[in-house]
PDB file of N, CA, C and O in Angstrom:
ATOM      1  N   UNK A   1      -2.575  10.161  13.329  1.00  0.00           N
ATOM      2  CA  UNK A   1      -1.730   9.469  14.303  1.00  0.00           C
ATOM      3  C   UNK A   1      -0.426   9.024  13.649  1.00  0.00           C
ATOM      4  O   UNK A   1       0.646   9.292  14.193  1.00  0.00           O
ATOM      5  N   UNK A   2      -0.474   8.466  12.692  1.00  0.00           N
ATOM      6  CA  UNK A   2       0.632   8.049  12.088  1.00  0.00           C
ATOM      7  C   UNK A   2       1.466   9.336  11.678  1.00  0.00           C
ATOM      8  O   UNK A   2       2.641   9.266  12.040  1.00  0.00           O
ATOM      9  N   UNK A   3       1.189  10.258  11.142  1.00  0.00           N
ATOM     10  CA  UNK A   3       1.481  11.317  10.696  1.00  0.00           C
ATOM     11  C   UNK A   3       2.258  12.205  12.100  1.00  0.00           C
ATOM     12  O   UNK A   3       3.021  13.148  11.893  1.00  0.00           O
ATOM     13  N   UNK A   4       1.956  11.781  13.323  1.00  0.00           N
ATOM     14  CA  UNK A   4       2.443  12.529  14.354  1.00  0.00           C
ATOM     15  C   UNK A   4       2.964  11.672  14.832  1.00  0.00           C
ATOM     16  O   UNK A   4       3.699  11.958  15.777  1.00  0.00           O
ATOM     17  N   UNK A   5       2.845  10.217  14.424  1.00  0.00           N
ATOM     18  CA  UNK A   5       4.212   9.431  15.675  1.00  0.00           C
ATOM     19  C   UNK A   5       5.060   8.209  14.477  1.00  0.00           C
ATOM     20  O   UNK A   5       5.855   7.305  14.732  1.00  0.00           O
ATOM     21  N   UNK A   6       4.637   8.545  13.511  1.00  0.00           N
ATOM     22  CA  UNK A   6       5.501   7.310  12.508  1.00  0.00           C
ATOM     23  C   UNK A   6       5.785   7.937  11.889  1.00  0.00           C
ATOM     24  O   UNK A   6       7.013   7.964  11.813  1.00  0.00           O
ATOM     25  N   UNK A   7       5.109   8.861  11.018  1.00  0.00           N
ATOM     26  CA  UNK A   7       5.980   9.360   9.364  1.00  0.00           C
ATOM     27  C   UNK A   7       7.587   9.868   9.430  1.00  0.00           C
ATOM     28  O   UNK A   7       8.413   9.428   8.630  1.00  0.00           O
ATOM     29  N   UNK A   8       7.912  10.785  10.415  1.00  0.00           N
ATOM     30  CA  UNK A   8       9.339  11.141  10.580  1.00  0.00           C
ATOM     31  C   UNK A   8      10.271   9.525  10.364  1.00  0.00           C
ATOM     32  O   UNK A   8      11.217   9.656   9.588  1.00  0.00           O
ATOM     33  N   UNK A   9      10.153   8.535  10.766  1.00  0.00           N
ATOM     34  CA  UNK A   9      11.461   7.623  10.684  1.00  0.00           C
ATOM     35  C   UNK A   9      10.840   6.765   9.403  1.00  0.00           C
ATOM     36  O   UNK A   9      11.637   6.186   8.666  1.00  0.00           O
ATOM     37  N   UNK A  10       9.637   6.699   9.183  1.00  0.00           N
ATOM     38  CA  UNK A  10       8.872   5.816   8.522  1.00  0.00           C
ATOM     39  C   UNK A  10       8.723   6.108   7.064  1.00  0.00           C
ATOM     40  O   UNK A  10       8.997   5.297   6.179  1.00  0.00           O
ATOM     41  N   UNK A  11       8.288   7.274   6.877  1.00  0.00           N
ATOM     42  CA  UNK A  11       8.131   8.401   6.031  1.00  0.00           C
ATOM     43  C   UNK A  11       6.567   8.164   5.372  1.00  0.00           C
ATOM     44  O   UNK A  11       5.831   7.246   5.730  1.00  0.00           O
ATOM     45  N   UNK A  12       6.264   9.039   4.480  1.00  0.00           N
ATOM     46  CA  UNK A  12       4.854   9.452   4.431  1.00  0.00           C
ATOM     47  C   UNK A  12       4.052   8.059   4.016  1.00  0.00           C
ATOM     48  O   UNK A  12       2.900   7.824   4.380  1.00  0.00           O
ATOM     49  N   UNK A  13       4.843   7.190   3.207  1.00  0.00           N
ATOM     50  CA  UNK A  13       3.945   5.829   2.869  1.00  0.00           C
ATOM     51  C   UNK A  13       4.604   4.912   3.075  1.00  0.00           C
ATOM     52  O   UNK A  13       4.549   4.079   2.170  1.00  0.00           O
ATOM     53  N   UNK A  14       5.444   4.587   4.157  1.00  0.00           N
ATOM     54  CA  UNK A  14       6.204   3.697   4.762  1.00  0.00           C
ATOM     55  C   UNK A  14       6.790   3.048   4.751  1.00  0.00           C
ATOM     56  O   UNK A  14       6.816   1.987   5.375  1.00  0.00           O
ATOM     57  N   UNK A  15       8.193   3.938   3.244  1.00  0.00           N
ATOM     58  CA  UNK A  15       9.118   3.176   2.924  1.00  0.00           C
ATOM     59  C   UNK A  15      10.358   3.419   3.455  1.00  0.00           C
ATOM     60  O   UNK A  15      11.373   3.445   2.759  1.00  0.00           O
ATOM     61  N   UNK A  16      10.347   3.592   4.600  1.00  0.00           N
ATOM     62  CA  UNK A  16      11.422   3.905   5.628  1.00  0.00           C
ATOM     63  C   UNK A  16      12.631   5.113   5.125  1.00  0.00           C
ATOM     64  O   UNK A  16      13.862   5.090   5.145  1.00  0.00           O
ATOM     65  N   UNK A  17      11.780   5.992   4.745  1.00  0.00           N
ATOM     66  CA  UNK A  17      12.272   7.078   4.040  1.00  0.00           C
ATOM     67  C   UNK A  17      11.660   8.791   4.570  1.00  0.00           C
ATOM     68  O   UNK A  17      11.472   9.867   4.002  1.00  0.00           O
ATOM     69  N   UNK A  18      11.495   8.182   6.139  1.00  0.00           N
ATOM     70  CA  UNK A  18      11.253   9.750   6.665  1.00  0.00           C
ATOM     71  C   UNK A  18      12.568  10.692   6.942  1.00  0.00           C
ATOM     72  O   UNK A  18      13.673  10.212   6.686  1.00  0.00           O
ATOM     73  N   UNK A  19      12.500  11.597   7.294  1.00  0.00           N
ATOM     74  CA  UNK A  19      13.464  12.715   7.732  1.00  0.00           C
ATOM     75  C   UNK A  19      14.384  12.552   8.674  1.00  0.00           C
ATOM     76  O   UNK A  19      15.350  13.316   8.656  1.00  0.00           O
ATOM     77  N   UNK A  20      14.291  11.531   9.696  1.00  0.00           N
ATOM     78  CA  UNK A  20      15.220  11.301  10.614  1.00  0.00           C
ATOM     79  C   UNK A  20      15.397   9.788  10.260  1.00  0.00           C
ATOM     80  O   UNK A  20      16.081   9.168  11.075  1.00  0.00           O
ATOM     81  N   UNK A  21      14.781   8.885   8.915  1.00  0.00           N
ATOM     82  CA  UNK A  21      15.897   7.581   9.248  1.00  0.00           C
ATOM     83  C   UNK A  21      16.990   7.972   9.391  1.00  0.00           C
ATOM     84  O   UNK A  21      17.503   7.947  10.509  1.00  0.00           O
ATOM     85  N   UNK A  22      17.921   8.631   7.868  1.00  0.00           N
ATOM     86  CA  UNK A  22      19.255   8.521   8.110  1.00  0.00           C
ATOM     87  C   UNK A  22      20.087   8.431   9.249  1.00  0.00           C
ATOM     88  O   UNK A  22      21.176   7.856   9.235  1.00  0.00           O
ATOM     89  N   UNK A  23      19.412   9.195  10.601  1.00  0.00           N
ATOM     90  CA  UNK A  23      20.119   8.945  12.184  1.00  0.00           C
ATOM     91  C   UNK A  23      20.171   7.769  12.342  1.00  0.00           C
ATOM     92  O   UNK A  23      21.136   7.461  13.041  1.00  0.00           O
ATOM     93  N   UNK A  24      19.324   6.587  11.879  1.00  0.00           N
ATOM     94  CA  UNK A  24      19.263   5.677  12.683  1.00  0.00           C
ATOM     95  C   UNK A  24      19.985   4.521  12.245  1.00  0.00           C
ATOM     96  O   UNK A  24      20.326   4.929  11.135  1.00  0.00           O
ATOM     97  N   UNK A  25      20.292   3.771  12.302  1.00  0.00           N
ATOM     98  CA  UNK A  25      21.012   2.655  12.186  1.00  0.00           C
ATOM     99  C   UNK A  25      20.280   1.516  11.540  1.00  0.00           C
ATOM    100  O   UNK A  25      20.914   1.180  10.540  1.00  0.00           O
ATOM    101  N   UNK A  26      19.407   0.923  11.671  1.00  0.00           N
ATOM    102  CA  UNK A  26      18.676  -0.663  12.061  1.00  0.00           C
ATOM    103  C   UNK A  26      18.018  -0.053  11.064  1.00  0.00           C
ATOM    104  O   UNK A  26      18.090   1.144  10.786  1.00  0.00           O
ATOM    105  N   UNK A  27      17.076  -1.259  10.270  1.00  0.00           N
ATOM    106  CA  UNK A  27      16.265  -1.675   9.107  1.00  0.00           C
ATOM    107  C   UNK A  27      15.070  -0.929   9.417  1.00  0.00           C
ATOM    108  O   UNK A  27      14.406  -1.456  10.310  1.00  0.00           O
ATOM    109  N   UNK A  28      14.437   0.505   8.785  1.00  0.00           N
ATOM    110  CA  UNK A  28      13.139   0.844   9.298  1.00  0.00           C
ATOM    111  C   UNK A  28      11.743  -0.186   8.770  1.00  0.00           C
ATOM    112  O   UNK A  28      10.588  -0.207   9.196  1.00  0.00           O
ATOM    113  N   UNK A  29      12.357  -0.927   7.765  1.00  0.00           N
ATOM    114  CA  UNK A  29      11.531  -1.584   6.853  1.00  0.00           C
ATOM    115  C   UNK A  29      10.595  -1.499   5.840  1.00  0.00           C
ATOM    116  O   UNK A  29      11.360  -0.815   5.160  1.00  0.00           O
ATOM    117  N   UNK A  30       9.591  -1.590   5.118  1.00  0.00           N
ATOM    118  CA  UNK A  30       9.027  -1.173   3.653  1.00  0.00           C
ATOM    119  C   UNK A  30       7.803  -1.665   4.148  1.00  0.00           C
ATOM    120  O   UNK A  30       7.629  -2.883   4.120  1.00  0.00           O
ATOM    121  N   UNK A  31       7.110  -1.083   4.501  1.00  0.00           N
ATOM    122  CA  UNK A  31       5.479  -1.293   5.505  1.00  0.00           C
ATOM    123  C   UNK A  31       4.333  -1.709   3.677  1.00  0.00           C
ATOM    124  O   UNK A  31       3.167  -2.103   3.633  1.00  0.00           O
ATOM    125  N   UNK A  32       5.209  -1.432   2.573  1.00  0.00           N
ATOM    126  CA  UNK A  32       4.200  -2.008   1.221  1.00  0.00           C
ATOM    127  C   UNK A  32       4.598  -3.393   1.328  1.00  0.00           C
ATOM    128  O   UNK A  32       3.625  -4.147   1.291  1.00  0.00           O
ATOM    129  N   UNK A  33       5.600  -3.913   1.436  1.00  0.00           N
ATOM    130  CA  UNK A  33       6.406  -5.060   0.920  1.00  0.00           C
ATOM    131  C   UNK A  33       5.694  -6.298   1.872  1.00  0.00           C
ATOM    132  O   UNK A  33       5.267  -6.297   3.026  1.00  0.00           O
ATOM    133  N   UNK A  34       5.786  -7.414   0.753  1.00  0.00           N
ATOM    134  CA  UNK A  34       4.994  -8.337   1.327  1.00  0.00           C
ATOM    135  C   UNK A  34       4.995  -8.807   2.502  1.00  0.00           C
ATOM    136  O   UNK A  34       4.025  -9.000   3.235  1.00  0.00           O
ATOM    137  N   UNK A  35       6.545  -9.078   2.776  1.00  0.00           N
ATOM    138  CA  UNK A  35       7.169  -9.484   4.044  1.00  0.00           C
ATOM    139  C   UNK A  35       6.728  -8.892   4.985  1.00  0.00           C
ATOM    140  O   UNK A  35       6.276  -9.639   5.853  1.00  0.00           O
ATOM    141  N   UNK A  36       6.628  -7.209   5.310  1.00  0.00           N
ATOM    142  CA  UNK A  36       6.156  -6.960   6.070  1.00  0.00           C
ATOM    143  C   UNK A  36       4.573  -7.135   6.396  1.00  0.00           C
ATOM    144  O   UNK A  36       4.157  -7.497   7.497  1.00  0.00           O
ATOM    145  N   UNK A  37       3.832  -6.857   5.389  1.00  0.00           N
ATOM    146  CA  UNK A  37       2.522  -7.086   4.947  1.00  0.00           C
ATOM    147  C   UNK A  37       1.722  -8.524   5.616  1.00  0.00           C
ATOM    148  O   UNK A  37       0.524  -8.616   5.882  1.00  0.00           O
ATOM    149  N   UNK A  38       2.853  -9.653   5.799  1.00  0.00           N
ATOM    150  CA  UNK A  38       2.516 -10.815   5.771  1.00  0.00           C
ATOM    151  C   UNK A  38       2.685 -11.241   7.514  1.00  0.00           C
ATOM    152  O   UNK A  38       3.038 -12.397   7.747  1.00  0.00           O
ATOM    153  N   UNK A  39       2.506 -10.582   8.344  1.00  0.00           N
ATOM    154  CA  UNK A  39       2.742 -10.308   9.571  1.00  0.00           C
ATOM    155  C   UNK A  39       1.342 -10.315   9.707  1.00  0.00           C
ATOM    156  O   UNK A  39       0.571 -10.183   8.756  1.00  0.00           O
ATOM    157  N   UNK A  40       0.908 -10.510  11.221  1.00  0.00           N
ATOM    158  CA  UNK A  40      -0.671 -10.675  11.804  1.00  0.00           C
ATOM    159  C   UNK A  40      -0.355  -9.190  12.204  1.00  0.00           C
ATOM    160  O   UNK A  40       0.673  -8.598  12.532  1.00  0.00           O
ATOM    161  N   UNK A  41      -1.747  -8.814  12.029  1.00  0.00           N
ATOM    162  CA  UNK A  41      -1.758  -7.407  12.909  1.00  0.00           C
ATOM    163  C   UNK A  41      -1.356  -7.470  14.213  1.00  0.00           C
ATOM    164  O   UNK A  41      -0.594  -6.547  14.498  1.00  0.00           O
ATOM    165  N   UNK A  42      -1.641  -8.381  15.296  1.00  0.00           N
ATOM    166  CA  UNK A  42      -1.108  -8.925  16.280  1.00  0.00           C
ATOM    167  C   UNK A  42       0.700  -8.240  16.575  1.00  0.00           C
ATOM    168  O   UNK A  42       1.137  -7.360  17.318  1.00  0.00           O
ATOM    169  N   UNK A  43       1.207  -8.974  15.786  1.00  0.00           N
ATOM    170  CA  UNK A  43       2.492  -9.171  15.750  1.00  0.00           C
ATOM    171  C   UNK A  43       2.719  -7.128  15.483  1.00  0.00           C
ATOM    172  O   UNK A  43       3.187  -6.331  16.297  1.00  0.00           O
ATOM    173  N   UNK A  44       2.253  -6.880  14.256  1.00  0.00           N
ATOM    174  CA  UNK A  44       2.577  -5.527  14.663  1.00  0.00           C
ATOM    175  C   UNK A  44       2.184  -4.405  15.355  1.00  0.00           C
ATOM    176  O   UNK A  44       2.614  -3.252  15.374  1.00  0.00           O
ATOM    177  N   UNK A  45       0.891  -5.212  16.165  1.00  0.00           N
ATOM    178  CA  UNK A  45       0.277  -3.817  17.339  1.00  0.00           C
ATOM    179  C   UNK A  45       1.707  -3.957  18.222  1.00  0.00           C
ATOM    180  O   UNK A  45       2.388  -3.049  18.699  1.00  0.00           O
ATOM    181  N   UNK A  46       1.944  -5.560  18.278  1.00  0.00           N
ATOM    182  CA  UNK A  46       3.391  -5.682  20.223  1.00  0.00           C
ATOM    183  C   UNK A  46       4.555  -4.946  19.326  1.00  0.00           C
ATOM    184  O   UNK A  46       5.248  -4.256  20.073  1.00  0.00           O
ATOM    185  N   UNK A  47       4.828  -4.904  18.455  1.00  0.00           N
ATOM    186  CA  UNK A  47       6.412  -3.859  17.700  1.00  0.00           C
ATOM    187  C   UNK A  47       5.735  -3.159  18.281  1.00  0.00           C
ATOM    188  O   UNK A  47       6.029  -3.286  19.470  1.00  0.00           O
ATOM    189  N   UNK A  48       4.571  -2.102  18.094  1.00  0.00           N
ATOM    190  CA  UNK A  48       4.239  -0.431  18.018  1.00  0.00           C
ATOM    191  C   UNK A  48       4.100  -0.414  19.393  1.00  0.00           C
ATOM    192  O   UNK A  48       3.982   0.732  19.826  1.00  0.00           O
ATOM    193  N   UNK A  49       4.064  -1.590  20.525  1.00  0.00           N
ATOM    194  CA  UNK A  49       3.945  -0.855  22.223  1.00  0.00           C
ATOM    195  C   UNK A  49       5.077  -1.194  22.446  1.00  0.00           C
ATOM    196  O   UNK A  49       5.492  -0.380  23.271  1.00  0.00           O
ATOM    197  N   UNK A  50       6.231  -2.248  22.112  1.00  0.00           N
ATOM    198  CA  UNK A  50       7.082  -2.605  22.971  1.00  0.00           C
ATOM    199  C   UNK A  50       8.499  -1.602  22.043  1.00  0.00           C
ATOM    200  O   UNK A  50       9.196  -0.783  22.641  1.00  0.00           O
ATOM    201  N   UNK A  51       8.606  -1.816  21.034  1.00  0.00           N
ATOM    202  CA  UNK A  51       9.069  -0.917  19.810  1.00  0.00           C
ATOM    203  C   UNK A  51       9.948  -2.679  20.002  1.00  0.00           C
ATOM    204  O   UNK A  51       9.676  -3.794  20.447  1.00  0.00           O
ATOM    205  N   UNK A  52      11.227  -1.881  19.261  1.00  0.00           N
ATOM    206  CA  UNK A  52      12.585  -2.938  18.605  1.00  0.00           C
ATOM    207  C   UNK A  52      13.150  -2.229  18.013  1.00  0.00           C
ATOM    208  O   UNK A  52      12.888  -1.194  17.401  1.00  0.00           O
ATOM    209  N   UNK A  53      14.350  -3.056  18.269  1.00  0.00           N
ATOM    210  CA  UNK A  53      15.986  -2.148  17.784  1.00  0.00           C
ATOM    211  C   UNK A  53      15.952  -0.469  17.753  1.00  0.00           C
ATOM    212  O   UNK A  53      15.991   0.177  18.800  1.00  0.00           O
ATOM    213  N   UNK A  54      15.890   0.037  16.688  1.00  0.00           N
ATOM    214  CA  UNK A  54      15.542   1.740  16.673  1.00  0.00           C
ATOM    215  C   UNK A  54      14.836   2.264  17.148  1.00  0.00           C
ATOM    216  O   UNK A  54      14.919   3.385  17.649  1.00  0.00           O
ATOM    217  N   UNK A  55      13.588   1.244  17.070  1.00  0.00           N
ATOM    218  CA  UNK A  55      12.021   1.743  17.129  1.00  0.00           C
ATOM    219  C   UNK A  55      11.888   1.640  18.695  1.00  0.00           C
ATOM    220  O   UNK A  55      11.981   0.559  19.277  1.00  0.00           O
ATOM    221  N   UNK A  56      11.624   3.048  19.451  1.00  0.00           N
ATOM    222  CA  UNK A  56      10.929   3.038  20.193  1.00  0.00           C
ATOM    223  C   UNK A  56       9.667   2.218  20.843  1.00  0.00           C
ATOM    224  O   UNK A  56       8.761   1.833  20.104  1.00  0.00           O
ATOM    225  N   UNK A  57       9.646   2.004  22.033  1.00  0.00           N
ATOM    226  CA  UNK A  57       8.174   1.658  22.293  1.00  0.00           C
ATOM    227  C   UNK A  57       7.424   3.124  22.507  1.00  0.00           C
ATOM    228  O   UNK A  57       7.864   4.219  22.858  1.00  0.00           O
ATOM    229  N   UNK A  58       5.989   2.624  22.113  1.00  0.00           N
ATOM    230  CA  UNK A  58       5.169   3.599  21.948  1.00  0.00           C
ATOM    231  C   UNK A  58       3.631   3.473  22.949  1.00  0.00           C
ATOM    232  O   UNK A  58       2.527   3.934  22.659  1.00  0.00           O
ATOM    233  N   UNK A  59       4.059   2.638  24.267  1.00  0.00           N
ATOM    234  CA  UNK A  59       3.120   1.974  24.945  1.00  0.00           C
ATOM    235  C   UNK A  59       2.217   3.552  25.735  1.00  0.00           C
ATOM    236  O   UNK A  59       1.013   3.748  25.897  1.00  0.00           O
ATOM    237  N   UNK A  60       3.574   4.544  26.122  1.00  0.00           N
ATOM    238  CA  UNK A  60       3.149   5.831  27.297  1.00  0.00           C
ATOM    239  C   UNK A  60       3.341   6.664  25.799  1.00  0.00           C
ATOM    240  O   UNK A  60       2.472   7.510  26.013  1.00  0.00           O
ATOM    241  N   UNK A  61       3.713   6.915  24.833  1.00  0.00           N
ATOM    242  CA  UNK A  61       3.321   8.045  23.970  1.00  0.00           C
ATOM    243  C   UNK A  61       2.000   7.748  23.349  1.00  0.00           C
ATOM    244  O   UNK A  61       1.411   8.701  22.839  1.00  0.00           O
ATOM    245  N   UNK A  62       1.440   6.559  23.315  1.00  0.00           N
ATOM    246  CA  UNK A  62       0.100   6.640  22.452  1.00  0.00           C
ATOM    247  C   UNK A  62      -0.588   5.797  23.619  1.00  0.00           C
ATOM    248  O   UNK A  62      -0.681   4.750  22.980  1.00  0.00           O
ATOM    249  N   UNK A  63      -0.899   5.621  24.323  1.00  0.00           N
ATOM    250  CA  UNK A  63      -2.241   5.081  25.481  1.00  0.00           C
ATOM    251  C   UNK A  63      -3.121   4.505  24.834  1.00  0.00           C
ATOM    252  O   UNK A  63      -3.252   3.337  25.199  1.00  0.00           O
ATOM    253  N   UNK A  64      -3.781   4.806  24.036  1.00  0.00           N
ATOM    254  CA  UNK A  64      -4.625   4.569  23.595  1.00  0.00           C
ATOM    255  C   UNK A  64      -4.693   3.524  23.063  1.00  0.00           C
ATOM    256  O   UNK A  64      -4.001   3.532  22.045  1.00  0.00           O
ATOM    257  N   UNK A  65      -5.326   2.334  23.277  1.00  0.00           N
ATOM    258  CA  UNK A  65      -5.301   1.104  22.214  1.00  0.00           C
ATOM    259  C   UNK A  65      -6.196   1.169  20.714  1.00  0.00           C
ATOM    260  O   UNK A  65      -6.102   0.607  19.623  1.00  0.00           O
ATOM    261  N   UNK A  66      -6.941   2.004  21.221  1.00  0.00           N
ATOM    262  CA  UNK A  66      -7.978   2.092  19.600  1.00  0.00           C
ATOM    263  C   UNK A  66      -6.786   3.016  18.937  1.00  0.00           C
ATOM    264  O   UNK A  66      -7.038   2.937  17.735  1.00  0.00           O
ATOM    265  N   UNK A  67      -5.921   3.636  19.045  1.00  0.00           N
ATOM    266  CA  UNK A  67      -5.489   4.461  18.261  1.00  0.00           C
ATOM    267  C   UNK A  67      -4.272   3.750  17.947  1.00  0.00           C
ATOM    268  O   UNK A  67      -3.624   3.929  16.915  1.00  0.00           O
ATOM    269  N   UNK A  68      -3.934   2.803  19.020  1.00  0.00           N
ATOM    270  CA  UNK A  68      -2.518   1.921  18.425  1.00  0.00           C
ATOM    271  C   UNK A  68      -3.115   0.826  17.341  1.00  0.00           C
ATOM    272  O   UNK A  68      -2.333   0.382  16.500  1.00  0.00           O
ATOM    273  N   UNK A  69      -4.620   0.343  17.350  1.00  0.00           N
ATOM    274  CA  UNK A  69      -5.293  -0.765  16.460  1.00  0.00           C
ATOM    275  C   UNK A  69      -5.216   0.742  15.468  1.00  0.00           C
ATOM    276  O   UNK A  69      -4.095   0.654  14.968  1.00  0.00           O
ATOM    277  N   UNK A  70      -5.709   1.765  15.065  1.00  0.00           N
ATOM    278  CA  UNK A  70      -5.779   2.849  14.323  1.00  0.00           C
ATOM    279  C   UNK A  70      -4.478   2.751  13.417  1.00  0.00           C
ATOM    280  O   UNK A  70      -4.641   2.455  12.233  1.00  0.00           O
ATOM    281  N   UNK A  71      -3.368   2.950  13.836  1.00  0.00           N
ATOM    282  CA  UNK A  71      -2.042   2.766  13.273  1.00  0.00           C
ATOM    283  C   UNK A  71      -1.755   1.616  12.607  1.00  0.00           C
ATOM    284  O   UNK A  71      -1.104   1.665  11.564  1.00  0.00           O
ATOM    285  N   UNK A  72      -2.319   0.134  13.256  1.00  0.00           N
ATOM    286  CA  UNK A  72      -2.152  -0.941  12.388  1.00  0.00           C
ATOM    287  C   UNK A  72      -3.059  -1.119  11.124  1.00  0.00           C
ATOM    288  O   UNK A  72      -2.662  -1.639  10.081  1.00  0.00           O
ATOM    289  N   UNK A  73      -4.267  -0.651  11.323  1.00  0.00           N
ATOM    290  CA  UNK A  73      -4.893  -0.458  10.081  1.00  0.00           C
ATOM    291  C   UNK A  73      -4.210   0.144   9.181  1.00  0.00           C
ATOM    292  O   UNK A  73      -4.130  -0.450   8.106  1.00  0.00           O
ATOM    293  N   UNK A  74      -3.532   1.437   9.304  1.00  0.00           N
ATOM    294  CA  UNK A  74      -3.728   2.504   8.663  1.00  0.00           C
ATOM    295  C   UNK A  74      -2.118   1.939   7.599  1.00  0.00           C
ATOM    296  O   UNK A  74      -1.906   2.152   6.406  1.00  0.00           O
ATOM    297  N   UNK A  75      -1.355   1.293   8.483  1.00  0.00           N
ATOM    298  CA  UNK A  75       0.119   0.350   7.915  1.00  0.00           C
ATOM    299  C   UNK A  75      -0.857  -0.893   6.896  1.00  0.00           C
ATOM    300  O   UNK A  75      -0.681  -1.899   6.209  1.00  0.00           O
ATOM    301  N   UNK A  76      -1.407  -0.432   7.144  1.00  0.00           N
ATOM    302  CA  UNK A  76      -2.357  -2.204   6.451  1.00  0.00           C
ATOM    303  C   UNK A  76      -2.367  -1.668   4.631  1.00  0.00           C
ATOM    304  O   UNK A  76      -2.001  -2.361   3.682  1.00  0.00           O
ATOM    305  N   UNK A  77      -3.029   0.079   4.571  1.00  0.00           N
ATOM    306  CA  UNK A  77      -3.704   0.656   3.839  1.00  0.00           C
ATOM    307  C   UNK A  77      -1.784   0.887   2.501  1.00  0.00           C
ATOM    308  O   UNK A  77      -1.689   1.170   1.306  1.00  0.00           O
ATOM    309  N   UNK A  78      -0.950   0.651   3.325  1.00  0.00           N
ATOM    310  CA  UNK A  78       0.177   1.462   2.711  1.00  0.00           C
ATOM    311  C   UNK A  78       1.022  -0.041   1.656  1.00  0.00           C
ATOM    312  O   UNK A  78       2.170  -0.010   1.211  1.00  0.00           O
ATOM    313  N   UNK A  79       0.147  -1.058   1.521  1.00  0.00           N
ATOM    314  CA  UNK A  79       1.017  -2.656   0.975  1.00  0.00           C
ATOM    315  C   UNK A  79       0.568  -2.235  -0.969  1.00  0.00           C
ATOM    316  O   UNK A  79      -0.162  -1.375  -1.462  1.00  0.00           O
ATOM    317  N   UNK A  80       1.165  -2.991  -1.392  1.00  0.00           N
ATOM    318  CA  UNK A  80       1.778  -2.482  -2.748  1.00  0.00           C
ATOM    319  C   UNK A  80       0.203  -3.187  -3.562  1.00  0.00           C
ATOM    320  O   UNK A  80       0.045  -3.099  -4.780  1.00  0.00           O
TER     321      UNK A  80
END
């Protein structure tokens, strides 16, 4: 999942170093770094449906809530 809807802006271990940041403008952020790390899963399931700034919402591309909780785990697995 991540691999088909995050790695392109995100990049493979989520140091905002996929193939299409450079298009984008706004902070993709460092998904190892504490700061981000230090966020409730909560807080980053509503980014991944509602999105922000660059980031798309992802509420009608991924339906699925086990697979949007899937994605927050899987950001969990990528902290330093």
């Amino acid at each position: 999942m991540y691999a088909k809807h995050c790695a392109s802006c995100h990049g493979k271990k989520g140091l905002g170093d996929g193939s299409k940041a450079p298009e984008l403008k706004g902070d993709l952020g460092d998904f190892s770094s504490a700061e981000f790390q230090k966020q409730t899963d909560g807080e980053i399931f509503y980014k991944l449906i509602d999105g922000r700034d660059d980031m798309p919402a992802f509420a009608k591309k991924m339906a699925s809530e086990e697979d949007r909780w899937l994605i927050v785990n899987f950001v969990r697995t990528l902290k330093k």
